[in-house]
N, C-alpha and C positions, 0 to 999 in steps of 0.2 A: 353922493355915495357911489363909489365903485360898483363895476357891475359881478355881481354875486354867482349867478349864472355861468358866466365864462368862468371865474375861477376856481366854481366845483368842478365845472368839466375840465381843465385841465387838468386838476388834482387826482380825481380820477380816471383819467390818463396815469400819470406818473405812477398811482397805484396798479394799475393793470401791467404798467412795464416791469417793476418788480417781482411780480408773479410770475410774471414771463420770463423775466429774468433768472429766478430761482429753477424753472423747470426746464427751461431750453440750454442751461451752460452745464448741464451735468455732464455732457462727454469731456467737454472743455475743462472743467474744474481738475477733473482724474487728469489728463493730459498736461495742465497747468504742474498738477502735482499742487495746489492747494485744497481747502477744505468746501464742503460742499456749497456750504453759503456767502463765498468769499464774493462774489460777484453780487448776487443777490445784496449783501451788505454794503455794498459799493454803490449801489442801485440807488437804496434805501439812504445812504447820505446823499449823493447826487440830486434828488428826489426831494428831501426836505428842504436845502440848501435853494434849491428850485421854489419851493411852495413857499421860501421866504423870500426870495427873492421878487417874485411876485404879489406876495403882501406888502414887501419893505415901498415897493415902488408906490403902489396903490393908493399909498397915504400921501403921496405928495402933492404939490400942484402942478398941475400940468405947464400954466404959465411961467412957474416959475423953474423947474426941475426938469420939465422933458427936454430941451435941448444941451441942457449941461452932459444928460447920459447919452443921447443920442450923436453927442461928437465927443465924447469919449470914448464911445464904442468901436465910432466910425474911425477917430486917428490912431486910438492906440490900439487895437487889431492892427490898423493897414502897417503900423509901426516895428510891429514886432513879429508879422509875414516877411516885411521887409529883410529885416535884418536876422531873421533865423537860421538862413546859410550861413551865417560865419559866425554860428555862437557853437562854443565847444559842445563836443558829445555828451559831455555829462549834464549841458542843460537841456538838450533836444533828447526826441524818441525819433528816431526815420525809421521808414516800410521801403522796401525796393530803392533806397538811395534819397530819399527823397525824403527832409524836415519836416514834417508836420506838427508835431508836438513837443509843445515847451512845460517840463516837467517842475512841477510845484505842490510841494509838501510828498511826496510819493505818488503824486496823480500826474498824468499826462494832458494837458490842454490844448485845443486846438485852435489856435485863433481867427482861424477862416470862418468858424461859426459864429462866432462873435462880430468877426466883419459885418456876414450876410444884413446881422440887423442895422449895426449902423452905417451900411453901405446905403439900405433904403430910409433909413433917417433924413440924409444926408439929401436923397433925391428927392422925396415928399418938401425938404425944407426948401430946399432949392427950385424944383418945377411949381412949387405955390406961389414963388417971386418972378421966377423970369419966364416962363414959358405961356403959361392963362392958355385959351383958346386960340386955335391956328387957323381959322375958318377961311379967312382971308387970306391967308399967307399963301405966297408959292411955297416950294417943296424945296429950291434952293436955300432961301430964308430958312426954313426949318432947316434943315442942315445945319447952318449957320449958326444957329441957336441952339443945336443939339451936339456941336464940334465939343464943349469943352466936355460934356458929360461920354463922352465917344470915348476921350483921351484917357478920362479916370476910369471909364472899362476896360480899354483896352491894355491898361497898365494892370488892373485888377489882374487881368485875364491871366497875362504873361503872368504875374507871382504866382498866382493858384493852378493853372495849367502845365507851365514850364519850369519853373522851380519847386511846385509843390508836387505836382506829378496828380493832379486832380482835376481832369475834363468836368466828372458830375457834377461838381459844384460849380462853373462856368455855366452848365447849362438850367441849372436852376435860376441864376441869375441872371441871364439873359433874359431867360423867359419873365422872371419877374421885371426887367425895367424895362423890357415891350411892354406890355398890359399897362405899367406904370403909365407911361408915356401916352397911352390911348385914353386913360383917365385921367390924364390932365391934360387933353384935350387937341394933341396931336391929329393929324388928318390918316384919315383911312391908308393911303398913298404912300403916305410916310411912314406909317406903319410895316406896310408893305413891302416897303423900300431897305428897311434895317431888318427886317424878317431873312430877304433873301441873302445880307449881308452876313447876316451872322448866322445862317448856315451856310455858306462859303468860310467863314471863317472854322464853325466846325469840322468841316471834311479836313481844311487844313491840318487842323490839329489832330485829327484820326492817323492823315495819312503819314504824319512825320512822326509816330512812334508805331515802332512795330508791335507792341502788347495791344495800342490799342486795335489798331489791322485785326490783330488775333481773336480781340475781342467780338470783333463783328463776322466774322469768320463764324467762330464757333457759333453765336446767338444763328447765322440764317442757314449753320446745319441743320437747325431744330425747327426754323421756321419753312424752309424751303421748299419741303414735299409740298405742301396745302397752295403754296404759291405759284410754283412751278407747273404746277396737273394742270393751271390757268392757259399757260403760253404756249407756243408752237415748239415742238422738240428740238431742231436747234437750237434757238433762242436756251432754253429749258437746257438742255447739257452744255452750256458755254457758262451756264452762271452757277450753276453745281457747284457745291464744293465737296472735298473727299470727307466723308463719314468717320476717320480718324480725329478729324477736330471738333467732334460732338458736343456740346456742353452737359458735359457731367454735373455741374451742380444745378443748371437748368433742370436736366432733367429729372435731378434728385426732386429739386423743389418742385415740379409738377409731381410728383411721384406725392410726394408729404401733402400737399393738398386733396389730392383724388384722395389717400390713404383717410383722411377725415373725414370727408361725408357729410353729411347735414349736422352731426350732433357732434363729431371727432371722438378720436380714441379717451379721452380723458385727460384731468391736467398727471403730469410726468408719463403718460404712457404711450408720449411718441417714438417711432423708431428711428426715424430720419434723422433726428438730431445726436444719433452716436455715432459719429464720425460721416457719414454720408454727407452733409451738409455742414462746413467750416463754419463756424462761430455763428451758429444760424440765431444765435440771442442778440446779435446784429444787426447787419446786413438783409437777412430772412428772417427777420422775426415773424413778417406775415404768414410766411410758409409755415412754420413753425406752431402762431398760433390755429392754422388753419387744419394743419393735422392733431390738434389739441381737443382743440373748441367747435372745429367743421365751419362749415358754413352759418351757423348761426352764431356762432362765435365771431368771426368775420362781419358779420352785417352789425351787429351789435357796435363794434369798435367803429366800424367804418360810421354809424347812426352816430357816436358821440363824436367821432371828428367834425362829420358836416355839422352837428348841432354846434358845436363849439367855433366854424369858421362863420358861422350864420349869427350869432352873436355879432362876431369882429365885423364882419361887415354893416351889421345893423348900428352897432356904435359907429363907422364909419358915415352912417346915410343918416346920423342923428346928430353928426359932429357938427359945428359952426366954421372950423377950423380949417382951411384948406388944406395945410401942412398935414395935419392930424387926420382930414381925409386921406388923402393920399398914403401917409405910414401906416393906418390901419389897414387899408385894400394893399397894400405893400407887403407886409404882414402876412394878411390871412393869402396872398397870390404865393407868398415865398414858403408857407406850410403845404400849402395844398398841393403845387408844382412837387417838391418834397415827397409829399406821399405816394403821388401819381406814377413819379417816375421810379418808384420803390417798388410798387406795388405792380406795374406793366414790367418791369427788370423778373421779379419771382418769377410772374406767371406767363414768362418768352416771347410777351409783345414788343418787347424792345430790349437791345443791347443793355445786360446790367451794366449800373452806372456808380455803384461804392454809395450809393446815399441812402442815410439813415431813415427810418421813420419815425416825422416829431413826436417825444414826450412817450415813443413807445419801445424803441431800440436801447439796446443798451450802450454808455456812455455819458460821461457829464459834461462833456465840453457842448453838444448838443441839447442836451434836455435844458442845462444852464442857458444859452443862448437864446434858446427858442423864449425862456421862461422871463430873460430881459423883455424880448421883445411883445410879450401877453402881458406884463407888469405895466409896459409903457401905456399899453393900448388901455388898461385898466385903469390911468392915472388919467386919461385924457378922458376917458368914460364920467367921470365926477362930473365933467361941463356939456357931458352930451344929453339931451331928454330920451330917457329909455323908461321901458313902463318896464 
């Protein structure tokens, strides 16, 4: 039997986005020029379509069913990133120049989310066959053995960074196939070793667009005073930046969180979200729920995330499955990274990065994606001992 537990907690996820949904797109909805509950009902099919999605999987066998979806996901995503530069306008949606979404039935999809999961399908199937433990190995060998899986990143990289125009997602996936690679058994060294690689590779990609320059610019206006009081005064006005590049929705969204308090204004009676903050039913949704709900609102949601990633893990530490190890800790590493970097973007620890929070942001191509990949995890649960 599937595990029951994880699939009330996401369910109730998805119902909590709705909610959030409905109260935080009210500037948006007036703006849109639609009706109040357009989104909200958007939410709400996205949502179900999710909660079947996740049951439809659950009945299968894992032996026989999980890798049929898991390189489904994995080719036909990387298939149609590929090829979304040169399909006419009427089938794509592009932001600032750049294809993202392939439009179907009136909805927009995104198939980078879709990738994410069977990007780590694709690694769990693979590092359970050729990689095993590196204990012995030099660092060169490791290399060696980690060249072809470098290639299919680095290829990733380029469609979703440079034709997609989407660093965040790069750096979620990064981080998920380090960690991957450390649990299947990679050497500390090595780890080490692709760590400093691919942030060199990041700066790279910061410094060859100038939005994203700006982006970092504005984030360590906000962060600089606390850091700078540290250093020697030279030092400290050489790395200044001028106070005209503030980040305004930075510090909206500190603004909408302080504004909530332990208990928050109520559900609809934030302020932050009438224009102060861009589609805060997003992007900010945390901020959002955070001037709603406060602080206990906040901890509550953050309590069913970690319960819900503590599950995926425990099926993970019950599986017999190497593969199945691996995609489950793959999984729950590519939710959690996800939120982390969502949740440090709001509240000005780090350069906001455009990424969603799972199963709570609004959006179907996400909540969908995520909901493959807790379906899958749920179908491999049947052969794991969970009490």
């Amino acid at each position: 039997m599937a595990d029951r537990k994880l699939f009330a907690l996401v369910c109730v996820l998805i119902g909590i986005s709705v909610l959030l949904t409905y109260s935080l797109s009210v500037y948006f909805t007036i703006f849109s020029g639609v009706g109040e509950f357009h989104f909200a009902i958007r939410q709400f099919i996205f949502g179900t379509i999710s909660i079947f999605i996740m049951w439809s999987l659950a009945q299968g066998d894992p032996d026989r069913h999980l890798s049929p979806v898991g390189f489904t996901l994995f080719i036909g995503s990387a298939f149609l990133m590929i090829i979304m530069p040169f399909l006419p306008d009427f089938l794509v949606t592009a932001v600032g120049g750049a294809k993202r979404w392939i439009k179907v039935f009136g909805f927009s999809l995104a198939p980078v989310e879709f990738f994410k999961v069977g990007f780590v399908y694709f690694l769990a199937w693979s590092f359970s066959r050729k990689l095993g433990h590196h204990g012995d190995m030099g660092i060169k060998e490791e290399f060696i053995r980690f060249a072809p899986y470098g290639i299919v990143f680095i290829g990733a990289m380029f469609v979703i960074a440079f034709v997609q125009n989407d660093l965040g997602q790069v750096v979620v996936l990064g981080l998920t196939l380090l960690f991957m690679l450390m649990f299947a058994g990679s050497s500390f060294r090595f780890f080490l070793s692709l760590l400093l690689g691919a942030l060199l590779f990041f700066l790279f990609f910061i410094f060859t667009a100038e939005h994203r320059i700006l982006r970092i610019k504005s984030w360590w206006a906000l962060a600089q005073n606390s850091v700078l009081d540290m250093l020697p005064a030279r030092l400290a006005t050489a790395l200044r930046v001028p106070t005209e590049v503030e980040p305004y929705q930075i510090g909206h969204s500190l603004n909408a969180i302080h504004n909530g308090g332990l208990f928050g204004t109520g559900v609809a009676n934030g302020t932050f979200k009438l224009g102060f903050l861009s589609e805060v039913h997003t992007d900010f949704v945390l901020a959002g729920l955070a001037e709603e709900f406060g602080f206990a609102g906040v901890l509550f949601v953050t309590f069913l995330f970690m319960w819900m990633l503590q599950r995926i893990f425990k099926i993970a530490n019950r599986t017999r499955s190497s593969s199945t190890y691996l995609f489950s800790i793959g999984i729950g590493l590519l939710l959690a990274f996800a939120f982390l970097v969502n949740a440090y973007g709001i509240s000005g620890i780090t350069p906001i990065k455009g990424i969603s929070v799972p199963f709570l942001s609004y959006g179907g191509s996400a909540v969908m994606a995520a909901s493959f990949g807790i379906g899958m995890i749920l179908m491999a649960s049947k052969k794991a001992k969970m009490e």
